[in-house]
C-alpha positions as CSV (number, residue, x, y, z in Angstrom):
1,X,-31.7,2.0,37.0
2,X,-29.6,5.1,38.4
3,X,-26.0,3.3,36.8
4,X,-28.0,3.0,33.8
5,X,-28.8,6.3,33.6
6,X,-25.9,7.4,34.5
7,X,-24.4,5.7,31.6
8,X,-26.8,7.4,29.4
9,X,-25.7,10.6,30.4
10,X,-21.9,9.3,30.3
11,X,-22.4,8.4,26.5
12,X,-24.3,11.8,26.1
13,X,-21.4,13.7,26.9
14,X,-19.0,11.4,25.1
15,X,-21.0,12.6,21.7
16,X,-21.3,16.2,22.4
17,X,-17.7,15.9,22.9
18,X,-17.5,14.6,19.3
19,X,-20.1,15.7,17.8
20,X,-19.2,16.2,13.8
21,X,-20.3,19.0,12.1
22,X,-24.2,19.7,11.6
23,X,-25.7,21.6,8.3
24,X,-29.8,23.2,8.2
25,X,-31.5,23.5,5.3
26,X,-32.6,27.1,5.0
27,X,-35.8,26.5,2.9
28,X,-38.5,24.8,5.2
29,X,-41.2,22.5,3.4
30,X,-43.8,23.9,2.2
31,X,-47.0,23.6,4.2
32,X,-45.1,22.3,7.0
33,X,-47.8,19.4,8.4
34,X,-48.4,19.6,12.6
35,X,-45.7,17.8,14.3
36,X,-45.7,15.9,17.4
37,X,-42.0,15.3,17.9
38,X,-38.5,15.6,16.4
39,X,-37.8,12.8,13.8
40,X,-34.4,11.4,14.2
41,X,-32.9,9.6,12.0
42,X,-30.3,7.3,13.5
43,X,-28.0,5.2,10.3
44,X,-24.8,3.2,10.4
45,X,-23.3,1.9,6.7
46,X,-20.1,-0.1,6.3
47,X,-20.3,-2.0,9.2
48,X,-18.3,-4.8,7.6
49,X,-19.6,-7.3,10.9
50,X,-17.8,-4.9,12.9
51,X,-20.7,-5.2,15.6
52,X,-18.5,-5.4,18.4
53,X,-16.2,-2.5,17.4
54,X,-16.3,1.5,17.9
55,X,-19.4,1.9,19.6
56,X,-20.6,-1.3,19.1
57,X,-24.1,-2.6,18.6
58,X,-24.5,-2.0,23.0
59,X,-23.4,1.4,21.9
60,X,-25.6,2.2,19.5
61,X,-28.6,0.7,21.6
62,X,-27.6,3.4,24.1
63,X,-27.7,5.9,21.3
64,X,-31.2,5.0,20.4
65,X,-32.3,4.6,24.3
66,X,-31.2,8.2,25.1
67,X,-32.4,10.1,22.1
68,X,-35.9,8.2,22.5
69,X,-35.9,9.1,26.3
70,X,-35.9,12.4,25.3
71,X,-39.0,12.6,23.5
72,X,-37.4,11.7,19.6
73,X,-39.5,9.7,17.2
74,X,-36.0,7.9,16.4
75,X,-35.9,5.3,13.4
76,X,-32.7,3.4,12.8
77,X,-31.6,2.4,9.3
78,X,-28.3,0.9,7.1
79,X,-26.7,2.2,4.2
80,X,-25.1,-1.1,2.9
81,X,-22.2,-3.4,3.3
82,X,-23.7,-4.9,6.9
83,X,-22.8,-8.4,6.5
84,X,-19.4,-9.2,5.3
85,X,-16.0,-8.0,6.5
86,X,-15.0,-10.5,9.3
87,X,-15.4,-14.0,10.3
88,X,-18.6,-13.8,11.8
89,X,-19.8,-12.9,8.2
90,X,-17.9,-15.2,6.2
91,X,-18.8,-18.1,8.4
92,X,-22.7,-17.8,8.7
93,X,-22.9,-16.2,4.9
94,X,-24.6,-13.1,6.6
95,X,-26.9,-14.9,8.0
96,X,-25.5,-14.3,11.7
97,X,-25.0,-10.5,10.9
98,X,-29.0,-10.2,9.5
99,X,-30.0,-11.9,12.9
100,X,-28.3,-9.1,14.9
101,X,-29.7,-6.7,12.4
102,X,-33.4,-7.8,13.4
103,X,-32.5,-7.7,17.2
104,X,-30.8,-4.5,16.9
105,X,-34.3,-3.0,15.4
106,X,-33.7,-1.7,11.9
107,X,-36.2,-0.7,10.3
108,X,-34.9,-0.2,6.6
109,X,-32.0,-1.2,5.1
110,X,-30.1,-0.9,1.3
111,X,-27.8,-2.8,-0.2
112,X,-24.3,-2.6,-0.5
113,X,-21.7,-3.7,-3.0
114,X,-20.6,-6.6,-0.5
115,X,-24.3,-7.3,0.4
116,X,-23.6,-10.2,-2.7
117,X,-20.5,-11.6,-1.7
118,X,-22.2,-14.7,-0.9
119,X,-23.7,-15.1,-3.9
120,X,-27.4,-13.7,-5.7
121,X,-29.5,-16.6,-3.8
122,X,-28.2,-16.5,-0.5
123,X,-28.2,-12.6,-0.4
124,X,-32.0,-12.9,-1.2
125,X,-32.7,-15.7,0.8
126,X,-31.8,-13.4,3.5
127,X,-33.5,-10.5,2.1
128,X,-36.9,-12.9,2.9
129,X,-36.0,-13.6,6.5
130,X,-35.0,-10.4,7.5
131,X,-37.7,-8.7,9.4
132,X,-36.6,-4.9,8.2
133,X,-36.9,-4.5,4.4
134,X,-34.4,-3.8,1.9
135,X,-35.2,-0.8,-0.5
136,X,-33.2,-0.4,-3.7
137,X,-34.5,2.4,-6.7
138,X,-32.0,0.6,-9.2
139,X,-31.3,-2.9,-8.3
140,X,-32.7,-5.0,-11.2
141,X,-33.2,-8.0,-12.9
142,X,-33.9,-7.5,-16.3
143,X,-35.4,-4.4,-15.9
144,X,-37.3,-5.2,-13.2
145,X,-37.0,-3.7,-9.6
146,X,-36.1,-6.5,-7.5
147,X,-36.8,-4.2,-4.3
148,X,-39.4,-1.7,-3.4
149,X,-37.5,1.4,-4.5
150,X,-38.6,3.9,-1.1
151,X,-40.7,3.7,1.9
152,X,-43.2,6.2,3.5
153,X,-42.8,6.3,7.5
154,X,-45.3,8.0,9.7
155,X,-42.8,9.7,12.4
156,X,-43.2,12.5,14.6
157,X,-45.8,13.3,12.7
158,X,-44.6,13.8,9.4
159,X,-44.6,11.4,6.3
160,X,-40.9,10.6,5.9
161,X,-39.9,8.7,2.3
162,X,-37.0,6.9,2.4
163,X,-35.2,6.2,-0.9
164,X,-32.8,3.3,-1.6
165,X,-29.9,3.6,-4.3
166,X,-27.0,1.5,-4.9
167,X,-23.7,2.2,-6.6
168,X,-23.5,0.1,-10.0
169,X,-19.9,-0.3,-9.5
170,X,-21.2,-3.2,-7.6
171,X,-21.3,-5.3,-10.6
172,X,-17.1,-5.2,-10.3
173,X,-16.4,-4.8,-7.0
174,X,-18.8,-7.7,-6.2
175,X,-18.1,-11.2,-8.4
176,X,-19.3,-10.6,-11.5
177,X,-20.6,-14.1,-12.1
178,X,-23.3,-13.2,-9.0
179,X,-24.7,-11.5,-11.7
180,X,-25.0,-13.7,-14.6
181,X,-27.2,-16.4,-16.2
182,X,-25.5,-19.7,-16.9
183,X,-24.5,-18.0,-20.8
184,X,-22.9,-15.6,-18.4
185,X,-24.9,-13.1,-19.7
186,X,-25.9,-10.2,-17.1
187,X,-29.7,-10.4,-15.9
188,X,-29.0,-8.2,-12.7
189,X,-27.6,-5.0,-13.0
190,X,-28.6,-1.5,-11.4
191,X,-29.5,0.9,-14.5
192,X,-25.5,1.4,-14.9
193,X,-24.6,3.5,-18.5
194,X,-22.1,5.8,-19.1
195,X,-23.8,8.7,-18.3
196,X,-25.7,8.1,-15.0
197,X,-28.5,9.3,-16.8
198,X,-30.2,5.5,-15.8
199,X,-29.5,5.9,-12.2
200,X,-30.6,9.1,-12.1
201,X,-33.8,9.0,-13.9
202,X,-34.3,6.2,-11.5
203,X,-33.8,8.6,-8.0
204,X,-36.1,11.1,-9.8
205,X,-38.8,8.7,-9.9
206,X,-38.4,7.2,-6.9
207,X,-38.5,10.9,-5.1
208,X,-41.6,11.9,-7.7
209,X,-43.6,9.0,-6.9
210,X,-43.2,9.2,-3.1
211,X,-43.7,13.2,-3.3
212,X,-47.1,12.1,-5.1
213,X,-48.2,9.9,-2.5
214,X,-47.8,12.6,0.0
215,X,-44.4,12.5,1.6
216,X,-43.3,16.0,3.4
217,X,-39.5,15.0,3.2
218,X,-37.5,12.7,0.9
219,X,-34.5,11.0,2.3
220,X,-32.2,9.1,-0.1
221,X,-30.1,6.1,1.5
222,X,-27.2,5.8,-0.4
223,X,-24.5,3.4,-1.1
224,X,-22.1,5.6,-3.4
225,X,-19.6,6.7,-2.1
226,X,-17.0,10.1,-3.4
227,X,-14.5,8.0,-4.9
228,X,-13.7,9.2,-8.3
229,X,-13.5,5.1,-9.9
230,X,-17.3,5.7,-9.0
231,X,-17.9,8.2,-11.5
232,X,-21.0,9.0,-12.9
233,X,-22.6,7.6,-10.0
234,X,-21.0,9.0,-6.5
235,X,-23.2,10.9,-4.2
236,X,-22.7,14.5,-5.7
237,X,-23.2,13.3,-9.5
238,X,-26.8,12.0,-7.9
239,X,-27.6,15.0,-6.2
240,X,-26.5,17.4,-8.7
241,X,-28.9,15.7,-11.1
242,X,-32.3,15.3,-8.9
243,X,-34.8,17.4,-7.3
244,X,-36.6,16.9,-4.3
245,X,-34.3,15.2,-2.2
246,X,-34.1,16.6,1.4
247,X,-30.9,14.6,2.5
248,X,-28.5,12.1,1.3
249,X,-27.5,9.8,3.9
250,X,-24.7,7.7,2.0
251,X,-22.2,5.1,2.3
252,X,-19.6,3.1,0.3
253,X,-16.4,5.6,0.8
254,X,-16.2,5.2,4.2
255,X,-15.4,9.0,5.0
256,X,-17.1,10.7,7.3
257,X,-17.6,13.8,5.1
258,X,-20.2,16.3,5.6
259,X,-21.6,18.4,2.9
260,X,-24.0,21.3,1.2
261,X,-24.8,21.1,-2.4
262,X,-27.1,22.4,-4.9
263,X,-29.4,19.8,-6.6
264,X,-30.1,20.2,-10.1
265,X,-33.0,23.5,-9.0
266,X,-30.6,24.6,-6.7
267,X,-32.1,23.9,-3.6
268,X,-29.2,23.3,-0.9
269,X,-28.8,19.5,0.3
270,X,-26.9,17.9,3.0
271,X,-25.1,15.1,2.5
272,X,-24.1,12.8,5.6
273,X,-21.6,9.8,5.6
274,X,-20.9,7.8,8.8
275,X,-17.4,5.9,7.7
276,X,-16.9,2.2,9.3
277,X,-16.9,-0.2,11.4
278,X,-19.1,1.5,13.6
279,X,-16.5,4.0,14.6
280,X,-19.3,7.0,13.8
281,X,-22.7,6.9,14.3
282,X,-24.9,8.8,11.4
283,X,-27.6,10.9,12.7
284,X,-30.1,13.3,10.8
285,X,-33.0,15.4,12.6
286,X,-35.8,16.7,11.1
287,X,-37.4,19.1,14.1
288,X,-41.0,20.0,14.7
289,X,-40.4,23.7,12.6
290,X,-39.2,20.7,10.0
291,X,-35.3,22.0,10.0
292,X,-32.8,19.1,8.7
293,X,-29.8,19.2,10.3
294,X,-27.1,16.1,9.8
295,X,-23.8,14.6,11.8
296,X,-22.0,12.0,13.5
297,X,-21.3,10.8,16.8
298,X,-17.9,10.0,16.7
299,X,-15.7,7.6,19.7
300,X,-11.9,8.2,19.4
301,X,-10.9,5.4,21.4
302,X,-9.2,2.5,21.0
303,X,-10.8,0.1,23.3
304,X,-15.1,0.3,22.1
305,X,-17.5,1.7,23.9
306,X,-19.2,-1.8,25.2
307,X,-15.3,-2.4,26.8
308,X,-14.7,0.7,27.9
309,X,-17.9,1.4,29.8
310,X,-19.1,-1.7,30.7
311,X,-22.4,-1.7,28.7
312,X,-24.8,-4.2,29.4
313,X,-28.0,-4.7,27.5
314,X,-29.7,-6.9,25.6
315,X,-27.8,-6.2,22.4
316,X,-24.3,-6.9,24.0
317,X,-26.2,-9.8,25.2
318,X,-26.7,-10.9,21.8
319,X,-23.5,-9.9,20.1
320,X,-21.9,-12.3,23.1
321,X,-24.2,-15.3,21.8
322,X,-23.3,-14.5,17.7
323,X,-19.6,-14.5,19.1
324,X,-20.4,-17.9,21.2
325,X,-21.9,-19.3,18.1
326,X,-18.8,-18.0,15.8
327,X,-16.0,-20.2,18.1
328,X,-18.9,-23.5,17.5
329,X,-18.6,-22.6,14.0
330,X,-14.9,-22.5,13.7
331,X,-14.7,-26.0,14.3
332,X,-17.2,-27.0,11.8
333,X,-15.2,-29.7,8.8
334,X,-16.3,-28.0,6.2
335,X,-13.9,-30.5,4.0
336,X,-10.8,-32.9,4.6
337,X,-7.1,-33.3,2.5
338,X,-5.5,-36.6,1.8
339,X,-2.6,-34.9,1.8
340,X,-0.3,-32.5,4.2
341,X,-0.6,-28.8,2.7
342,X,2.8,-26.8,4.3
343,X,4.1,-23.3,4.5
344,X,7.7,-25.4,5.4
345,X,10.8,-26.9,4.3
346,X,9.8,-30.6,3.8
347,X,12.7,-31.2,5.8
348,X,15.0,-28.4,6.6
349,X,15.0,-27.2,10.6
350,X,16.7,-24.7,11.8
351,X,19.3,-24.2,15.3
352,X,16.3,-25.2,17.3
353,X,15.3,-27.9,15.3
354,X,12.0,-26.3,14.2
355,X,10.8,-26.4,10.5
356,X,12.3,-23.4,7.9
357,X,9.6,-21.7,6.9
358,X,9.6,-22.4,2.8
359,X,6.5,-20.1,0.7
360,X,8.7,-16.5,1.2
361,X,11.0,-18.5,-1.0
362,X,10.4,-21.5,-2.8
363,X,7.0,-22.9,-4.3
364,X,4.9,-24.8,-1.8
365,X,1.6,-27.0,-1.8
366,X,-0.4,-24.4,0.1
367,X,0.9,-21.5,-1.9
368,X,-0.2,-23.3,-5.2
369,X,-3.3,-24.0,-3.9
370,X,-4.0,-20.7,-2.8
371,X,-2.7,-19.1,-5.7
372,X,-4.8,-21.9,-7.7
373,X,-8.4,-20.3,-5.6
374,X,-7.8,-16.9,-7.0
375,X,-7.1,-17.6,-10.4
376,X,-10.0,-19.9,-10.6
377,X,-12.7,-18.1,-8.5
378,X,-12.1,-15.2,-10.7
379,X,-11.5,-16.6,-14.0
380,X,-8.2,-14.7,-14.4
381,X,-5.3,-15.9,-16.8
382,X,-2.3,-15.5,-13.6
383,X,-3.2,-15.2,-10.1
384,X,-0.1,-14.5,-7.3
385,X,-0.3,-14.9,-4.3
386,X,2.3,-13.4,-1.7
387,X,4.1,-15.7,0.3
388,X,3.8,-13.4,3.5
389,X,0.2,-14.0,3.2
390,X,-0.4,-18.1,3.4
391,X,0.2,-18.6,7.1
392,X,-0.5,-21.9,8.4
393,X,-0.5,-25.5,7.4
394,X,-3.1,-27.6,6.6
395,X,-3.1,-30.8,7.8
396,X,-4.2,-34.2,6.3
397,X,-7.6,-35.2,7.3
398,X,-10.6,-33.0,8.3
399,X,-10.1,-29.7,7.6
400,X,-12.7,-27.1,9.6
401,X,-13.0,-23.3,8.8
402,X,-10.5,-22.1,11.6
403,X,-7.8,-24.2,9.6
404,X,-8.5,-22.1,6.8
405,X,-8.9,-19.0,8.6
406,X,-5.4,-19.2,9.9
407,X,-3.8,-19.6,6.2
408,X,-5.3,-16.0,5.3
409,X,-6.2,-14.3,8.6
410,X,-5.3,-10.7,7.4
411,X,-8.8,-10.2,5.2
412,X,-7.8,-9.3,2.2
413,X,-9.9,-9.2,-0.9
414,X,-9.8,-10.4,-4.3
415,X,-9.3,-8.0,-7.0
416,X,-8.6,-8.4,-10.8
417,X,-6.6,-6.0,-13.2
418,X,-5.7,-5.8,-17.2
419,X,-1.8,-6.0,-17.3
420,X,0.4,-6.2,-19.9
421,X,2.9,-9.1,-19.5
422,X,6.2,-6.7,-19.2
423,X,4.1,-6.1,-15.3
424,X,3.8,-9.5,-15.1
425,X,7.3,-9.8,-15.4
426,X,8.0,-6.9,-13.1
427,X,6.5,-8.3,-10.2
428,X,7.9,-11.5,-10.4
429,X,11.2,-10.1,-10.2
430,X,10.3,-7.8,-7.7
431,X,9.3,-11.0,-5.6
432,X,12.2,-12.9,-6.5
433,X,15.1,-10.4,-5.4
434,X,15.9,-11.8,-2.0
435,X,16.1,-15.6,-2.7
436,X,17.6,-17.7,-1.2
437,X,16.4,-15.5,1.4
438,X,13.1,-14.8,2.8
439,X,10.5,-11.9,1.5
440,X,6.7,-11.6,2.2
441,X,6.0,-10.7,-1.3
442,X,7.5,-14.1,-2.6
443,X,5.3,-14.9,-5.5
444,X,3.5,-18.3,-5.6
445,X,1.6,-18.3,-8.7
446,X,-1.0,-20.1,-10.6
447,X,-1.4,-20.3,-14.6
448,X,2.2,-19.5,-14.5
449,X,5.6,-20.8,-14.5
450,X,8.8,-19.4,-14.2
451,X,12.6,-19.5,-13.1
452,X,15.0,-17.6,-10.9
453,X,18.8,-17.8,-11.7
454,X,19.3,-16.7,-7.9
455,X,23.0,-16.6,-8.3
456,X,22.7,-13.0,-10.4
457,X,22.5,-9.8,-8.7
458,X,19.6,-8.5,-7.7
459,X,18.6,-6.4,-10.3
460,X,15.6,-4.8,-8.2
461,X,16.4,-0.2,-7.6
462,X,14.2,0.9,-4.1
463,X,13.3,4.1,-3.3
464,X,13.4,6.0,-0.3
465,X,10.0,4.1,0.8
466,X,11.3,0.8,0.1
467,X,9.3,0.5,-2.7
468,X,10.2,-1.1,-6.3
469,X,12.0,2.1,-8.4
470,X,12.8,-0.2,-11.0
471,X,15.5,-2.5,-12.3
472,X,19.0,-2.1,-13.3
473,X,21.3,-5.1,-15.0
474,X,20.8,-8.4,-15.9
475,X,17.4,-10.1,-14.9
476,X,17.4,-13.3,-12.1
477,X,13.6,-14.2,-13.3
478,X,13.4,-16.0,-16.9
479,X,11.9,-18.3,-19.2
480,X,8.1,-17.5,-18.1
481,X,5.5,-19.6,-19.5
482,X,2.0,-18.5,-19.2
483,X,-0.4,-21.7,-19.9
484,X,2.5,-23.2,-21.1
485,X,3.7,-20.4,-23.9
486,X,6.0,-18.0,-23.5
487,X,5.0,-14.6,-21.7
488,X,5.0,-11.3,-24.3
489,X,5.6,-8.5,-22.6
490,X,3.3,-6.4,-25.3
491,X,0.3,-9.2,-24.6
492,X,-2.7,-8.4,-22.2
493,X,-3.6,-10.5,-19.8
494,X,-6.1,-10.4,-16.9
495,X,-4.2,-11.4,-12.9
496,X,-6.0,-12.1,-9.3
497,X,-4.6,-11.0,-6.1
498,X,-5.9,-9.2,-3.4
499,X,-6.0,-5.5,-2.4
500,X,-3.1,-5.5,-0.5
501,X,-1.2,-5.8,-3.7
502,X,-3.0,-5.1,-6.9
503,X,-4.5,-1.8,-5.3
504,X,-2.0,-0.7,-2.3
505,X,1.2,-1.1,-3.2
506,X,1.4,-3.9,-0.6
507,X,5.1,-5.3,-0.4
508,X,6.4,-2.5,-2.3
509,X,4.9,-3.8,-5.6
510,X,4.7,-0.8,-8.0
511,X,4.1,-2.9,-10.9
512,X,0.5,-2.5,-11.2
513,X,0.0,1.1,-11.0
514,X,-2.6,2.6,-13.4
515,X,-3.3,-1.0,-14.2
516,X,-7.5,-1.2,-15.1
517,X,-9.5,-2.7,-12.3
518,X,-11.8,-5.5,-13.8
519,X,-12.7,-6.8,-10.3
520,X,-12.8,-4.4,-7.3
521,X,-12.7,-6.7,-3.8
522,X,-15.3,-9.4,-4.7
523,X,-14.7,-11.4,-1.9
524,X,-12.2,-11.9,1.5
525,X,-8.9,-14.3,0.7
526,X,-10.3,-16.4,3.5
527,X,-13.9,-17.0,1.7
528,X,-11.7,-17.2,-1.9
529,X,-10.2,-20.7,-0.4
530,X,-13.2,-21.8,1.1
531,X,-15.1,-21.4,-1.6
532,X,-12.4,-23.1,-4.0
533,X,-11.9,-26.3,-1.8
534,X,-16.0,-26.6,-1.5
535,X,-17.0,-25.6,-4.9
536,X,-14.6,-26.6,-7.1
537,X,-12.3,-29.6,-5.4
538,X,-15.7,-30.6,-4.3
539,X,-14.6,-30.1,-0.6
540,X,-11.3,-32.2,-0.9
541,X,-8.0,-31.5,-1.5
542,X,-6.5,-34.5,-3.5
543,X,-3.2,-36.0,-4.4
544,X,-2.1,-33.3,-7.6
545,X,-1.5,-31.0,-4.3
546,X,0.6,-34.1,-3.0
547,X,4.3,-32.7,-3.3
548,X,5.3,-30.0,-0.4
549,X,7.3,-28.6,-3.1
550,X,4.2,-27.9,-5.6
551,X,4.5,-29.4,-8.6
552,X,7.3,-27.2,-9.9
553,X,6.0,-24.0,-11.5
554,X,8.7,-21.9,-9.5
555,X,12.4,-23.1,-10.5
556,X,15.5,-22.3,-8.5
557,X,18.8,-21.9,-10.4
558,X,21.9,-21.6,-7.6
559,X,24.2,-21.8,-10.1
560,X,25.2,-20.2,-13.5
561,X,25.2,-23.0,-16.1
């Protein structure tokens, strides 16, 4: 008992070390009711499965432990995006990560954008098991709340409503399809219009009605982020429209930002974001003279705080067994291959007699088929797929999850854009300017062919950042079919990659800035091949993936004809 109070009082100076910023409200509620105790309100968003990272569920068990030893009515909640982001997520389809959730004590929780990945019915299903509840003002089908929109919590004496809201961007950067009926028509949605004006209306009601039925604060749990592509829904568009709310604990952006605004009466509100992975804890405290003040506890180490200080308690008990299950998982056949799937030369070896590594150059097996998942999974025209990404082999036979996991282990996500095919054509001959040589943004590619008279000059201009500046002479990449036509460079078409590239310039690829953003990171590389092999090869990889060379979409010309 003393070392574990001592480690309270370790922790407790760790967060008054760095402590964020705090904000009051200046206006009290009116007819302040009798209070017993201070109402804290501890909330995490973004987690992504990082539940062993920053200060870690043990950490935040600690958090709770202390603040309730010292007389706090504390209630813990989450802001969204909980149960993807790792392994441990993709594996168990959140189920693993909703598990923790329940041992960890939530009480409430919203949805996130990424709270879908894994599809409408499985996201629900674990909506039903979980034993905290969900709360969402505008998640809908057809019309229809598909949550309770807030919650009224007896704490410290007060009658606390908690209000749900999720960003309708989800509908992009989620898979669209989640979304849809079998016409592909959209039945879900989250009172998206051009004007906010639906999500709005739906925060004022949701505030009203739990004003009416006697709440003495209003607390809105956000997902919505302050990124302008969010616009008219990010935090401060919400606020700025609604009365009534008392704080705005968000998510989504991962920032950390604290804020004062005016709502639309121009009563002052704080705004509290906690960023990610458990790296900041969110706290809000309403005392018993009912002032709101808001912040973070922050850990700005790089070892987490369960490492670093040796926590032991029942949740780093149970993050240990998730972790234990995880590695049982990882062996799981979750398909097989008849045939070998290779990031090599089929028979090239270098001074040491080990296998030259082929995809950062030349078309391969595995880099068609993992070009092949992104263009299908997201219904795109082109997908690439950068050589530097597709890691490992896949051998012929069983094939489990870990197999997979080592082709894309860097957990990047799916996006789709609107390009017009002069991009297309940039980026492929951005990709193409070291062969013969090796580059990590070789493009294998799918729904596309193309050829690379490698004995040009490089035609590729870099700029002081090593990124693409444009092209100068002849061009090495020709005679581009798309679905078996030639490209036009004035034609639209819709590509899949990931993040890395589409969105962050990953490689140096500059072709796609400004390009529109149909599909914001629906889902993890990792889970886009999973999901392809199971759901649409029907969990095997057969013979058209047969030739280590792929089955010659990507052309080498050595020499001028």
């Amino acid at each position: 008992m003393k070392k574990f109070v001592s480690l309270l009082l370790l922790l407790a100076m760790v967060f008054t070390l760095f402590c964020g910023a705090a904000f009051a409200d200046d206006a009290p509620a009116e007819e302040a009711p009798e209070r017993s105790a201070d109402v804290v309100i501890l909330f995490t968003s973004d987690i992504h499965c990082g539940v062993d990272q920053g200060f870690g569920y043990a950490g935040l068990e600690a958090v709770r432990d202390y603040l309730v030893a010292q007389g706090n009515d504390v209630i813990l909640v989450d802001n969204g995006d909980n149960i993807q982001g790792e392994p441990i997520g993709t594996m168990s389809k959140g189920e693993e990560l909703v598990k923790l959730m329940d041992q960890m004590g939530y009480a409430l929780a919203i949805p996130g954008n990424h709270e879908f990945d894994y599809g409408m019915d499985q996201f629900l299903a674990l909506a039903g098991k979980a034993k905290f509840e969900y709360l969402s003002c505008n998640f809908n089908r057809e019309g229809e709340l598909v949550f309770r929109p807030y919650a009224i919590k007896d704490l410290g004496g007060a009658k606390v409503a908690f209000v749900g809201v999720t960003t309708p961007k989800t509908l992009t950067s989620s898979t669209p399809k989640y979304f849809q009926n079998e016409d592909g028509e959209f039945i879900y949605g989250f009172f998206q219009d051009e004007t906010g004006e639906g999500v709005y209306n739906a925060v004022q009601k949701a505030v009203d009605d739990a004003r009416a039925e006697g709440a003495d604060y209003v607390v809105v749990m956000g997902h919505m982020g302050d990124e302008l592509e969010c616009a008219p829904w990010k935090y401060d568009d919400v606020i700025s429209h609604v009365s009534g709310i008392d704080v705005f604990l968000d998510g989504h952006s991962h920032d950390t930002n604290q804020v004062v605004m005016k709502d639309k009466d121009g009563k002052e509100v704080i705004r509290s974001a906690c960023g990610t992975k458990l790296a900041c804890i969110g706290w809000c405290r309403i005392d018993v003279e009912g002032k709101i003040t808001a912040g973070v506890y922050t850990w700005n180490n790089d070892a987490p705080v369960p490492e670093m200080l040796g926590l032991q308690n029942k949740m780093s008990k149970a993050v240990d067994a998730s972790k234990t299950a995880l590695d049982k998982k990882l062996k799981e056949v979750v398909a097989s291959s008849a045939v070998l799937l290779t990031v090599n030369d089929p028979e090239a070896v270098d001074e040491n007699g080990k296998p030259v590594r082929m995809v950062r150059r030349a078309e391969t097996n595995l880099g068609d088929l993992c070009a092949d998942a992104y263009r299908i999974q997201s219904g795109a025209d082109i997908a690439f797929v950068n050589g530097g990404g597709v890691r490992a082999n896949i051998g012929a036979g069983n094939v489990t999850l870990n197999d997979i996991l080592k082709v894309h282990p860097f957990g990047n996500a799916m996006c789709v854009v609107e390009v017009k095919g002069q991009q297309i054509l940039d980026a492929l001959e951005w990709g193409a300017r070291k062969v013969p040589g090796e580059n990590g943004g070789f493009l294998q590619v799918s729904g596309l062919s193309y050829e690379i008279h490698s004995y040009l000059p490089d035609p590729c201009k870099v700029d002081e950042n090593t990124m693409c500046a444009g092209f100068e002479g002849e061009r090495r990449v020709k005679n581009v079919l798309v679905g078996g036509e030639p490209i036009d460079p004035e034609a639209t078409y819709t590509l899949a990659s990931h993040d890395y590239m589409l969105l962050n310039n990953g490689d140096g690829y500059t072709a796609f800035d400004g390009a529109t953003l149909l599909q914001d990171r629906v889902k993890l590389d990792n889970q886009v091949l999973i999901d392809y092999i199971v759901e649409d090869l029907g969990g095997v990889i057969g013979e058209e993936y047969e030739d280590l060379t792929g089955d010659g979409r990507i052309v080498i010309i050595d020499e001028a004809p």
